[in-house]
C-alpha positions as CSV (number, residue, x, y, z in Angstrom):
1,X,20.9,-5.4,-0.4
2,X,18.0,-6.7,1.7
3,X,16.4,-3.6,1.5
4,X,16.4,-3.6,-2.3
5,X,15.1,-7.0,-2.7
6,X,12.0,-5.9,-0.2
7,X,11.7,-3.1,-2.8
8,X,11.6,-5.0,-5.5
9,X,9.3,-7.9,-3.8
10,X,6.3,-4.8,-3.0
11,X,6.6,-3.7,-6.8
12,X,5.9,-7.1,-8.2
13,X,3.1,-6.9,-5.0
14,X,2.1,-3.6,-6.3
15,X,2.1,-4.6,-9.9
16,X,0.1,-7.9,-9.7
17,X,-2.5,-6.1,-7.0
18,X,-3.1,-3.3,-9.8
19,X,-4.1,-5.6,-12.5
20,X,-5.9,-7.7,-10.6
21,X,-8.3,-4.5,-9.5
22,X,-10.3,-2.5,-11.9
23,X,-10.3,0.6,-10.5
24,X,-6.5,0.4,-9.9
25,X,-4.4,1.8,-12.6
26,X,-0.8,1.5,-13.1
27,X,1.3,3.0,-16.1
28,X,3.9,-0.3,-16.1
29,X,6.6,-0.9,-14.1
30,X,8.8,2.1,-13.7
31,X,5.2,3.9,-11.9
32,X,5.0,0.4,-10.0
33,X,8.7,1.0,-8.9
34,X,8.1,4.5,-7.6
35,X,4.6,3.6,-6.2
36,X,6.1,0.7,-4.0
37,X,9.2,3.5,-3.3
38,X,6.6,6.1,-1.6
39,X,4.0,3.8,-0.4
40,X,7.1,2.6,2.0
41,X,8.3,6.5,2.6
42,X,4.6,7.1,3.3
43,X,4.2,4.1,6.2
44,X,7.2,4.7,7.6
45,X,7.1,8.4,8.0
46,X,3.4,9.6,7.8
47,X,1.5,6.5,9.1
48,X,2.6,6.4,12.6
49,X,1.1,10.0,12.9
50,X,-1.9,9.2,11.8
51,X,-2.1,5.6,14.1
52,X,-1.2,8.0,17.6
53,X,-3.5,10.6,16.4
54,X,-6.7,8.7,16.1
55,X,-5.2,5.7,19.0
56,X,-8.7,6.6,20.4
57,X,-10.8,6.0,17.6
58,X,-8.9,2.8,16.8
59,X,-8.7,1.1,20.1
60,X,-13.0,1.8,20.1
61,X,-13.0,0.1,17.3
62,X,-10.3,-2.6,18.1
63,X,-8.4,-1.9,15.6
64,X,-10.5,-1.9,11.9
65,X,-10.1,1.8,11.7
66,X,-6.3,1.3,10.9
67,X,-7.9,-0.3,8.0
68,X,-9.1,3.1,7.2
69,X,-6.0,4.7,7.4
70,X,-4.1,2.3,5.3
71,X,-6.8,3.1,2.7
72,X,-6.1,7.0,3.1
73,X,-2.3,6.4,2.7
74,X,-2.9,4.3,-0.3
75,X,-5.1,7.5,-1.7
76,X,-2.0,10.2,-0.6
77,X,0.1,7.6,-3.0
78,X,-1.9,7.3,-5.4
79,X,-2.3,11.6,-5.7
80,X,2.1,12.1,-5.5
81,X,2.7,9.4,-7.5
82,X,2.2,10.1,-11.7
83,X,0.8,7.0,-13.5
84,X,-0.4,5.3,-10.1
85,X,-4.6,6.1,-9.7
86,X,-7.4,5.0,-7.8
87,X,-10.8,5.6,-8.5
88,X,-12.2,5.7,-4.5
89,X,-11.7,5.6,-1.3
90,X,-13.3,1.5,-1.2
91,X,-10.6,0.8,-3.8
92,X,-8.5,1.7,-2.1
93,X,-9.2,0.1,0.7
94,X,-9.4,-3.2,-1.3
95,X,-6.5,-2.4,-2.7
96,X,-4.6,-2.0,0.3
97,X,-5.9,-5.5,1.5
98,X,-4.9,-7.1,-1.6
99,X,-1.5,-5.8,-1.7
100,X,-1.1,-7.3,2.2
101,X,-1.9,-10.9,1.0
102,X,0.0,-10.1,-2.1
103,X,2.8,-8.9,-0.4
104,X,2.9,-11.7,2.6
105,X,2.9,-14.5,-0.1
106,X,5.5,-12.9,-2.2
107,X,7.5,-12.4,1.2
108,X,7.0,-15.8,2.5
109,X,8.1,-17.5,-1.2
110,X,11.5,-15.7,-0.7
111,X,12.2,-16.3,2.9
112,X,15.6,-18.6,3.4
């Protein structure tokens, strides 16, 4: 059940993020549903690759280039997913920034 709920909470994220950006598009809630769906599937499968391939990178940079990385993740998303686009790679990367404080609000409203 919790699981669902945290599904539900990063499609409302996903949802208010994408109309809050410009050069986010989203085709209503069913392509924020499956967005928030493979966004997860994506950071929990593909993302730790990425973070142990380029540890080197990141730890010269202390950290910002995961920043990067959460904007190339967004982009992968944004390419499997039909009705979910973004127009560039800075988009994304605002994007993904937005849907973090989006997403730590919504997360912190619910909390018991």
């Amino acid at each position: 059940m919790k699981i669902i709920i945290s599904w539900l909470i990063n499609t409302v994220a996903v949802t208010i993020a994408a109309y809050v950006m410009p050069g986010v598009r989203l085709d209503g809630f069913w392509a924020a549903f499956w967005t928030a769906a493979v966004l997860g599937l994506v950071n929990a499968v593909i993302k730790p690759i990425f973070i142990i391939l380029t540890l080197p990178i990141n730890i010269l940079t202390l950290g910002l280039f995961t920043l990067v990385i959460n904007a190339m993740m967004i982009l992968l998303v944004g390419k499997l997913v039909p009705g979910f686009e973004i127009d560039g790679f800075w988009w994304a990367m605002l994007f993904s920034i937005v849907l973090t404080i989006i997403n730590a609000i919504l997360n912190a409203m619910t909390k018991e």
